[in-house]
C-alpha positions as CSV (number, residue, x, y, z in Angstrom):
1,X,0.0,0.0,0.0
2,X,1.4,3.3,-0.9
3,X,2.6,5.5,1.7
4,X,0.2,8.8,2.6
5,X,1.9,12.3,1.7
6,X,0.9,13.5,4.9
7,X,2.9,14.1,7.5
8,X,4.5,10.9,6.9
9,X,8.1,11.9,9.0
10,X,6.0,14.5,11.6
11,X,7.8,15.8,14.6
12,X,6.8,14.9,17.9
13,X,4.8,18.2,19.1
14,X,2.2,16.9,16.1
15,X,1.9,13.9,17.6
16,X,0.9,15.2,21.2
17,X,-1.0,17.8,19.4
18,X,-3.3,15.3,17.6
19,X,-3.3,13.2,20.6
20,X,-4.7,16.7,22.7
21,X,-7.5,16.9,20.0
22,X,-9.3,13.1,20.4
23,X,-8.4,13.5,23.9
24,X,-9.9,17.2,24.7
25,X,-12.3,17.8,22.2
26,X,-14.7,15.5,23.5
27,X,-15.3,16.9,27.1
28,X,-15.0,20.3,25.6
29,X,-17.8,20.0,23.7
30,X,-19.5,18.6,26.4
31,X,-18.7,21.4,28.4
32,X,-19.8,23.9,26.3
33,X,-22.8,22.6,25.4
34,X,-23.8,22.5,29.2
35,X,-22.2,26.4,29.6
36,X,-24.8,27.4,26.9
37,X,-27.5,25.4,27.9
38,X,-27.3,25.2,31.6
39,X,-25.3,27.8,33.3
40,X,-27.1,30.8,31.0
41,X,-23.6,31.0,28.6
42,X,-21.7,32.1,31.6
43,X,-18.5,29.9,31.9
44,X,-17.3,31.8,35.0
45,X,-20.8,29.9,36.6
46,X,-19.4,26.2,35.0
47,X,-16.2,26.7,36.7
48,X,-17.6,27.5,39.5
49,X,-19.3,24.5,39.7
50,X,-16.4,22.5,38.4
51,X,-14.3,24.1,41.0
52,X,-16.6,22.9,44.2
53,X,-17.5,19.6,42.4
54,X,-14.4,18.1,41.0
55,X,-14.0,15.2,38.6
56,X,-17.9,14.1,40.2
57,X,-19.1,17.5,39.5
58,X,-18.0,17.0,35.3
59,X,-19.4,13.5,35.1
60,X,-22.7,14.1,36.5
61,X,-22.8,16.6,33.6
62,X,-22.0,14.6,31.4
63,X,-25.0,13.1,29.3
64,X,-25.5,9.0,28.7
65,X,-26.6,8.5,25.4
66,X,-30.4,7.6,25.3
67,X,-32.2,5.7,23.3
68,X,-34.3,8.8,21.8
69,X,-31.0,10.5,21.1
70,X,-29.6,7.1,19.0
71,X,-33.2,7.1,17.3
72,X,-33.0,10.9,16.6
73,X,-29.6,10.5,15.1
74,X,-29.9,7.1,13.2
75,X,-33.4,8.6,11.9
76,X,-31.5,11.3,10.4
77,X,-28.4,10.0,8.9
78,X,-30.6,7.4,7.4
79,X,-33.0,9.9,5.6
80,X,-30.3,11.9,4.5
81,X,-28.4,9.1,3.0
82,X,-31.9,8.0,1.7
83,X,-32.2,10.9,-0.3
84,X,-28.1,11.4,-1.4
85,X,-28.5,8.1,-3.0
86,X,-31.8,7.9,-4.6
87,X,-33.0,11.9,-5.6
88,X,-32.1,12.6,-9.0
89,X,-29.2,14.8,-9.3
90,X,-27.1,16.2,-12.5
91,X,-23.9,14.2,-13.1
92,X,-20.5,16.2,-11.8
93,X,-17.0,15.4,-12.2
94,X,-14.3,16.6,-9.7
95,X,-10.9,17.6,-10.2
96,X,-8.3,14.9,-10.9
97,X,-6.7,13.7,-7.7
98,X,-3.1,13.2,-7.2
99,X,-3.0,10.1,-8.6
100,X,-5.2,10.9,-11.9
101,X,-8.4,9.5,-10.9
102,X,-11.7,12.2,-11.6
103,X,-14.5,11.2,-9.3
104,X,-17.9,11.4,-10.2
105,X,-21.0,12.9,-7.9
106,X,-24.5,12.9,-8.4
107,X,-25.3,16.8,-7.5
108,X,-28.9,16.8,-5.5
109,X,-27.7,18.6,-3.1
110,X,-30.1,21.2,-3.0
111,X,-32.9,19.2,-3.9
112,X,-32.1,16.9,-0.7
113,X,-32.0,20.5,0.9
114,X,-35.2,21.3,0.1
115,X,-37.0,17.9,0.6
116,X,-34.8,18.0,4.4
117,X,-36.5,21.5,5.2
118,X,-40.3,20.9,4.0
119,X,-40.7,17.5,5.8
120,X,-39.1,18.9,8.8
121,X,-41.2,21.7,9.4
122,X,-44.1,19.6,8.0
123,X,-43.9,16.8,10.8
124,X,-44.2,19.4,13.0
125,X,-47.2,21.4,11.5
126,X,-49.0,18.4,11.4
127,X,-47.9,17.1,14.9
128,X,-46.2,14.5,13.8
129,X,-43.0,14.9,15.4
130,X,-42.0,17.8,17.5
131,X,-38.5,19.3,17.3
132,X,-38.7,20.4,20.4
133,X,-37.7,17.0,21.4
134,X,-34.0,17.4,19.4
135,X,-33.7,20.3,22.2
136,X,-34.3,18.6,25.2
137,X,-32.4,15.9,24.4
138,X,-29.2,18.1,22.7
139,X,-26.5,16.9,25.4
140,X,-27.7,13.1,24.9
141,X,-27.4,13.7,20.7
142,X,-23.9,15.2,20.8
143,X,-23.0,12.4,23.5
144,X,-23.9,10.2,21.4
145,X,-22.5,11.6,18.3
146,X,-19.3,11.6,20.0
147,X,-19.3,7.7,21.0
148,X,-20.4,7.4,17.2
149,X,-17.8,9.6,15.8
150,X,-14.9,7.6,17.2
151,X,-16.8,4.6,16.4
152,X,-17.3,6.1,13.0
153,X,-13.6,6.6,12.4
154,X,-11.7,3.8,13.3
155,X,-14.1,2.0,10.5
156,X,-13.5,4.4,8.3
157,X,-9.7,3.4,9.5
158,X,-10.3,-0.1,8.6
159,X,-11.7,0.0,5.5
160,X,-8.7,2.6,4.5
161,X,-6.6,-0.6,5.4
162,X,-8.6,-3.4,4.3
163,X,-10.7,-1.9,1.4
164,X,-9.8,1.4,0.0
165,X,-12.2,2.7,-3.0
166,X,-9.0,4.0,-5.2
167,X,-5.5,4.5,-5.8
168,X,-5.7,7.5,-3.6
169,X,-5.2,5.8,-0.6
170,X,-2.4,4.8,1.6
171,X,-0.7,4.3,5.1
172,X,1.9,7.0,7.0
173,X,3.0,3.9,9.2
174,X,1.7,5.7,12.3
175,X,-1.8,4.5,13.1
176,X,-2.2,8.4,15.2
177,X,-1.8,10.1,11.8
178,X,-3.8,7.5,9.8
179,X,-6.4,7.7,12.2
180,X,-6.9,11.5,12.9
181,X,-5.6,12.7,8.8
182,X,-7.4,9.7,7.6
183,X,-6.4,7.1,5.1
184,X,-8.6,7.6,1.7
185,X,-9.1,10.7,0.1
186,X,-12.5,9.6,-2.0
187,X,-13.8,6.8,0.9
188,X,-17.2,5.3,-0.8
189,X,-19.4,2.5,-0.2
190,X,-20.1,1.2,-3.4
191,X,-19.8,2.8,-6.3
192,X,-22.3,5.5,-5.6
193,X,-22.3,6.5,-2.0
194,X,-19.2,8.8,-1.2
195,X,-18.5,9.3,2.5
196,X,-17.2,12.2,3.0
197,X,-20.1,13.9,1.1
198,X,-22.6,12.1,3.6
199,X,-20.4,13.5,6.8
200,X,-19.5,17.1,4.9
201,X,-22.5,17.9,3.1
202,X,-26.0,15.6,4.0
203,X,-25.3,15.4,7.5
204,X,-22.8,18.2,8.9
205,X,-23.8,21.2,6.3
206,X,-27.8,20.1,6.8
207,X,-27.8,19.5,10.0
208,X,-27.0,23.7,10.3
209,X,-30.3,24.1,9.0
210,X,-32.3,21.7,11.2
211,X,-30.9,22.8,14.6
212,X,-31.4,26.5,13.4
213,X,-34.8,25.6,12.9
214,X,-35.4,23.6,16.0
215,X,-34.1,26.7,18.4
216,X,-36.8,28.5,16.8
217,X,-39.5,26.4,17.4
218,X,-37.9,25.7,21.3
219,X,-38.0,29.3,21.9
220,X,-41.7,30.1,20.2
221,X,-42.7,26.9,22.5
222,X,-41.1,28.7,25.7
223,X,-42.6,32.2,24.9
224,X,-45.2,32.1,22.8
225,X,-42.8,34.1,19.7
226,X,-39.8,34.1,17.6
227,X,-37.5,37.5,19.0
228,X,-36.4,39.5,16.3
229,X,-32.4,38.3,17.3
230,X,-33.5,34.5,16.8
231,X,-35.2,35.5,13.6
232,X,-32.1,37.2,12.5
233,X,-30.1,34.1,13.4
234,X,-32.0,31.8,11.4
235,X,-32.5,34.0,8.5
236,X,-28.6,34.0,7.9
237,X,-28.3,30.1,8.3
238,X,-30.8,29.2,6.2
239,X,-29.7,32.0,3.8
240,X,-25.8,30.7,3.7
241,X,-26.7,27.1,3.8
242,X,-29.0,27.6,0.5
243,X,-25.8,29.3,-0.7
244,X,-23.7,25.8,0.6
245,X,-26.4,23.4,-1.3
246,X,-26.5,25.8,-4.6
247,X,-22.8,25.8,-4.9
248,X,-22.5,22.2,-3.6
249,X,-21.1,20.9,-7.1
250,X,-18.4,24.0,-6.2
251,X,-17.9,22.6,-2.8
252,X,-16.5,19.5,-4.2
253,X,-13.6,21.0,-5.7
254,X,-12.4,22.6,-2.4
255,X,-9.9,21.8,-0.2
256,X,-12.1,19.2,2.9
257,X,-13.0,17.2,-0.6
258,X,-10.2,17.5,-2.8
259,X,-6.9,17.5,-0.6
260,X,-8.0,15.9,3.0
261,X,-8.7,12.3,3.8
262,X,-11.6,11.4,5.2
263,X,-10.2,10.8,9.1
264,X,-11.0,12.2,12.7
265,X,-10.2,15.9,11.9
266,X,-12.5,16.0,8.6
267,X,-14.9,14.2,10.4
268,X,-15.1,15.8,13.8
269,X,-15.5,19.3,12.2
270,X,-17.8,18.2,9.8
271,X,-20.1,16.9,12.9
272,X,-19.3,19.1,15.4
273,X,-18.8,22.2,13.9
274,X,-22.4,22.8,13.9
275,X,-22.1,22.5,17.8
276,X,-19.3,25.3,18.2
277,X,-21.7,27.5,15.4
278,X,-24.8,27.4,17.0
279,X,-23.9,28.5,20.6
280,X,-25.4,31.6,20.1
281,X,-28.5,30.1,19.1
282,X,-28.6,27.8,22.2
283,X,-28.4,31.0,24.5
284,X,-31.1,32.7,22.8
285,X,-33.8,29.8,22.9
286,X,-33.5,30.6,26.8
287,X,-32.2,34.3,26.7
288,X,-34.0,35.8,24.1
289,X,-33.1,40.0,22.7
290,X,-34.7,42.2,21.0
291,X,-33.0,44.1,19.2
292,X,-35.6,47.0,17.9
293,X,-36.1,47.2,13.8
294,X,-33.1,49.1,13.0
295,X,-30.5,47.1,14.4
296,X,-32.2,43.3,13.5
297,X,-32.5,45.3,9.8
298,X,-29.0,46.2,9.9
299,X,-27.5,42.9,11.3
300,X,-29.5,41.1,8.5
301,X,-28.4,43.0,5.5
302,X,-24.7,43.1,6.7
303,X,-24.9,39.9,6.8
304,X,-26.6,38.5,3.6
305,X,-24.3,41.1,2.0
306,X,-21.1,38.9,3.4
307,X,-22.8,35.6,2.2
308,X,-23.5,37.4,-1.4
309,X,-19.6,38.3,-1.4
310,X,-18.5,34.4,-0.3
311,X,-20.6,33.3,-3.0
312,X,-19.7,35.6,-5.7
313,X,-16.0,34.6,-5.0
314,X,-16.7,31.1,-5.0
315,X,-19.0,32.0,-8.5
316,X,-16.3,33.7,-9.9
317,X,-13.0,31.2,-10.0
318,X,-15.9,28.4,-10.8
319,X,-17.2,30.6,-13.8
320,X,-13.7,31.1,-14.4
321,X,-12.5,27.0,-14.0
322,X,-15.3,26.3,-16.0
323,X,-15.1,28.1,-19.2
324,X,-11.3,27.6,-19.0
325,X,-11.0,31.4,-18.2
326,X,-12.4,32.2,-21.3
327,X,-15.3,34.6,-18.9
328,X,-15.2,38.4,-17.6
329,X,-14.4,39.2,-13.8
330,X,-15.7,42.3,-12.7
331,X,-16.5,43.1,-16.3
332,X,-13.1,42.3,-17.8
333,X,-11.1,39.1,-19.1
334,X,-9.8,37.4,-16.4
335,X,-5.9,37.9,-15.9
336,X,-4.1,34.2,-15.1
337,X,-1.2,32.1,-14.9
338,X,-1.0,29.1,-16.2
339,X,0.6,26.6,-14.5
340,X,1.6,23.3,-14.9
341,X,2.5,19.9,-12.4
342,X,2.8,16.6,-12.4
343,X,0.5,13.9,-10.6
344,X,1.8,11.4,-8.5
345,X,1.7,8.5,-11.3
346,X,4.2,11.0,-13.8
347,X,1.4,12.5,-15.5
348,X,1.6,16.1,-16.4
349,X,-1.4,18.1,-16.0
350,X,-2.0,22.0,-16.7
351,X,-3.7,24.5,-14.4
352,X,-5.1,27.9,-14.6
353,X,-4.9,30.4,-11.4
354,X,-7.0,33.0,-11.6
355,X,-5.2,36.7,-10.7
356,X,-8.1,39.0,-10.9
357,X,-11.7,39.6,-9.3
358,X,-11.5,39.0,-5.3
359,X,-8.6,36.4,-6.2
360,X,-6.8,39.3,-7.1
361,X,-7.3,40.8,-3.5
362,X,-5.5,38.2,-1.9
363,X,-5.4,34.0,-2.4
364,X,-8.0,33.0,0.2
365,X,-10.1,36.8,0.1
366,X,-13.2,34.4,0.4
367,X,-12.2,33.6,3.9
368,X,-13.4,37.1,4.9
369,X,-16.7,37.0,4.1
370,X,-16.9,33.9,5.5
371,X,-15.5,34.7,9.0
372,X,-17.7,38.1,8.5
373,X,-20.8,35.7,8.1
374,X,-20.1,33.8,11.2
375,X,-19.5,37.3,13.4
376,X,-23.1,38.7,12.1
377,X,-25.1,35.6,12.6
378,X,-24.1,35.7,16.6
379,X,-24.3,39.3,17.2
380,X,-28.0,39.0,17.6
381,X,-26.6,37.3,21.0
382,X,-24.6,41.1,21.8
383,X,-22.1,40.7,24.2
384,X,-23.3,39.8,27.2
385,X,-21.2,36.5,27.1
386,X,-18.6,36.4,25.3
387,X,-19.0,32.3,24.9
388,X,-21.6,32.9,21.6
389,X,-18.6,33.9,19.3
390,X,-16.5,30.5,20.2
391,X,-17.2,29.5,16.8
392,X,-16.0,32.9,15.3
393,X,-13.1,32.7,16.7
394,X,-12.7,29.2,15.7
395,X,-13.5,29.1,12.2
396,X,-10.6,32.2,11.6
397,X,-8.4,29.9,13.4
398,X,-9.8,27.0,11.5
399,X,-9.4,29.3,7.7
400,X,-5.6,30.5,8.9
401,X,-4.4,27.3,9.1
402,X,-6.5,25.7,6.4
403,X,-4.6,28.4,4.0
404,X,-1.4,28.3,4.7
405,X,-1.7,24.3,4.2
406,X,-3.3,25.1,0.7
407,X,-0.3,27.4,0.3
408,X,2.1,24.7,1.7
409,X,0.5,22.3,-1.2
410,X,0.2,24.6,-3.9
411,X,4.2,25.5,-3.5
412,X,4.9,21.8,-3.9
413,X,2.5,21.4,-6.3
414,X,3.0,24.0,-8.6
415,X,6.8,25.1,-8.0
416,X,8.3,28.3,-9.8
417,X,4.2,29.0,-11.0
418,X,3.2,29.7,-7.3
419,X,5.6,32.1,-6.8
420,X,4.6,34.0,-9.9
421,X,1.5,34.0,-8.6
422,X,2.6,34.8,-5.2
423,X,4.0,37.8,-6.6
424,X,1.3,38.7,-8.3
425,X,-1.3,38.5,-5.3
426,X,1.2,39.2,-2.7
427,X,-1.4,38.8,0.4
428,X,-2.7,35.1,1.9
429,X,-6.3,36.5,3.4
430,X,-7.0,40.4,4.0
431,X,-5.2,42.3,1.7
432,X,-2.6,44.8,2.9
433,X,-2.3,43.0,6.3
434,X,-2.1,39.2,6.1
């Protein structure tokens, strides 16, 4: 089995670092979800009560996975693999991996979107199925998502051994790295069911929606209406995760499909980013602001405008990729380099970079936008904690490493060509500074 390109000779402090993550990030979670829930956002209260109760104190906080939390979950992942398998969807090829395979995706990713969103909202119109429930039983669900995520893992750690789905697979020799990079870089059961599209897209990305929804309906439950903050919230989830499912085919070519595996870090954001994004919502279903018409108004349309700006980058270089830059940016043929590499089996392949437009601004412009999304959908929360913007802050952490590892791999990639193109768009994320 070929050896994996990443991180195959790491140095020690990666090792303890990765080791820190699947150790830490369980409890973490754990313990933010109660701060939200529970202590009224205030972590000064949790460590209070940490403090006086010890290592007692953090297991009696600590949810057992139910039954109804399993059911929730399994009913879920089910019905959104039901629908990425069988809902008809335009055929999509991704870009050739480094070993010169092009996988192939059925795109019904907004259709699945849609489908998710109506039947939802429908079971609980008709009394069917109240999402309340998925509140009251939030610490069970991400207990149990956590048991499940490790489980989930080391079989997706198996099969990398035992049964990878193409050439673009391999071993580092250390079974840390395999496990927490991952093994396969298209994982798929069958031919038709890719796995990291399930975790990424049909279960992380849509599950955003859901839980955005089902704070609202917990807090019109509690009160008797929607506050304008919680409105607010919602409007710019549902808004940016439309964007997600109408780009989705886009999404594809990105870095979390193209260049990672499919192992614990993929996987653990994919499932529990939607934890660290939707503290603010969890505080409002019990704390909810009004913020008067002016200031909901404002928050909205500063952020819709930052969603309009992520897409219309991500619009632009897939305009751009798709008509082999043979488009106008900004009213004006695109200015380029082309650049050329070789794949891992000797081939050599040719690639455009796009220089103008926001990727003229800087390489990863449509970072800002997207951290500028995330700060307006959790203002509606103010300040009065400042534990609502954890997922701010961890998404620009998240986006500053992610692109100076595309940068990492687009140097070896690409050699002499990224530096011309370094030159010519000098900045990594916010032009002029960084």
């Amino acid at each position: 089995m070929a050896e994996s390109p990443k991180m195959v000779h790491a140095p020690i402090v990666t090792y303890v670092s990765m080791l820190a993550l699947l150790t830490l990030c369980p409890p973490f979670v754990i313990l933010l979800w109660y701060t939200m829930v529970h202590a009224d956002g205030s972590v000064v209260q949790t460590w209070n009560y940490l403090n006086q109760q010890g290592l007692q104190g953090f297991k009696d906080l600590w949810p057992t996975p139910t039954v109804i939390a399993c059911k929730i979950i399994a009913s879920f992942a089910a019905f959104e693999a039901f629908l990425q398998l069988f809902l008809p969807g335009k055929r999509v090829e991704g870009p050739i991996s480094p070993m010169g395979n092009r996988p192939v995706y059925k795109a019904n990713g907004m259709a699945a979107y849609a489908v998710t969103l109506v039947t939802y909202i429908s079971l609980w119109w008709f009394g069917v199925f109240n999402p309340a429930i998925v509140y009251d039983h939030l610490g069970e669900i991400f207990s149990a998502l956590i048991f499940g995520s490790f489980v989930f893992c080391i079989l997706l750690y198996i099969k990398g051994h035992l049964a990878p789905s193409s050439a673009d697979s391999g071993s580092s020799g250390n079974a840390i790295i395999d496990f927490y990079w991952g093994m396969e870089l298209y994982p798929r059961i069958g031919k038709n069911f890719d796995i990291k599209v399930f975790t990424n897209c049909r279960f992380g990305m849509m599950s955003w929606a859901v839980l955005a929804v089902t704070y609202c309906i917990k807090q019109y439950e509690e009160n008797g209406r929607v506050a304008d903050s919680m409105l607010v919230n919602t409007i710019l989830m549902l808004v940016y995760v439309t964007k997600f499912f109408w780009w989705e085919a886009g999404y594809w070519n990105t870095m979390d499909i193209a260049h990672d595996r499919a192992g614990f870090y993929i996987c653990w954001d994919a499932w529990f980013g939607s934890i660290y994004l939707h503290f603010s919502w969890m505080y409002l279903v019990n704390h909810p602001v009004e913020l008067g018409t002016p200031l909901a108004l404002f928050i909205l349309a500063a952020g819709l405008l930052c969603i309009y700006i992520n897409y219309d980058c991500d619009r632009q270089r897939q305009e751009f990729r798709r008509t082999n830059g043979k488009c106008l940016i900004w009213g004006k043929a695109p200015s380029k380099i082309v650049a050329s590499y070789k794949t891992d089996n000797g081939e050599t392949k040719a690639s455009l970079l796009l220089t103008s437009g926001w990727w003229g601004l800087a390489r990863h412009f449509h970072y800002v936008p997207e951290i500028l999304s995330s700060f307006f959908w959790t203002v509606p929360a103010l300040f009065v904690h400042g534990l609502p913007y954890f997922y701010v802050v961890y998404l620009t952490i998240l986006l500053v490493d992610r692109a100076k590892r595309d940068d990492d791999r687009c140097r070896s990639k690409y050699g002499k060509y990224w530096k011309l193109y370094c030159d010519k768009v000098p900045y990594r994320i916010v032009p002029g500074i960084y």
